[in-house]
N, C-alpha and C positions, 0 to 999 in steps of 0.2 A: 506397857507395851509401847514401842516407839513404830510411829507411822511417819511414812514416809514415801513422796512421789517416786516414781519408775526411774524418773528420770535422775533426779538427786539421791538414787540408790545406786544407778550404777556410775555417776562422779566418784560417788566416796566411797566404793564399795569396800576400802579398805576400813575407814571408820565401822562401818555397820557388822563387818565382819571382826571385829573387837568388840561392837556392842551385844550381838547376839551369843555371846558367852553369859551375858548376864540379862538377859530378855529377849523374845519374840520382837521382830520387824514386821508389821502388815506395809505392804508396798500396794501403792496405787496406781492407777491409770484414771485419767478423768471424772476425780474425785471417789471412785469406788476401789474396793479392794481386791486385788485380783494376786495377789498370792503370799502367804508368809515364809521369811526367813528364820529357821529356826535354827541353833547348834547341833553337832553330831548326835551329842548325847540325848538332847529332846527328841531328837528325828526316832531316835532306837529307842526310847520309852513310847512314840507316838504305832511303831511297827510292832512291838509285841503287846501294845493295848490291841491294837488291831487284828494281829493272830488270833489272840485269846476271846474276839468275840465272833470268833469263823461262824459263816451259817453253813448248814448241812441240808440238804436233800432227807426225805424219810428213808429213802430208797438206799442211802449212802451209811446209814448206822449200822455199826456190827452189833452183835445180840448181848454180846457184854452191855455195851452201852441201852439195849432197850432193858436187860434186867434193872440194871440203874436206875433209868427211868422210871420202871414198875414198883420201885421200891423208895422211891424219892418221898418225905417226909417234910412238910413246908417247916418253916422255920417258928420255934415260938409268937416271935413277932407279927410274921405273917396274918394269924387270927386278928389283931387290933386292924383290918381293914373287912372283915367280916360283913362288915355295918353296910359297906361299899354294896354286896350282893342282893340287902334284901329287897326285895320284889323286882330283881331281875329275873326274866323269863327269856 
């Protein structure tokens, strides 16, 4: 990832806008990072990672969705953290 101050990002902004085809810019302001430049195509993998982890309200589930729930089966895997529960109360 290429860092870079605020100010030497918007000089060259044409450079950085050819680098961020092929990498994330974190842009700074007084040594801290105050925002990343990413490409189109990162930005719309970063927007449907973020749809796909919507939170809901209880009050907001249709009943489809609670059957699902009622019916949901942890995964194989899931048991090998078991260990994790004993002598929780």
């Amino acid at each position: 990832m290429v860092v870079v101050t605020s100010a030497e990002f918007v000089r060259q902004f044409g450079t950085y806008q050819r680098k961020v085809q092929r990498e994330e810019v974190a842009v700074t302001s007084y040594g801290k990072v105050v925002g990343y430049y990413v490409s189109a195509e990162d930005f719309e993998i970063l927007q449907q990672a973020k749809a796909a982890r919507q939170a809901y309200h209880p009050g907001e589930l249709t009943e489809d969705t609670w059957d699902d729930i009622d019916r949901a089966e942890p995964s194989a895997d899931a048991h090998k953290l078991d260990h994790l529960m004993d002598g929780a109360e």
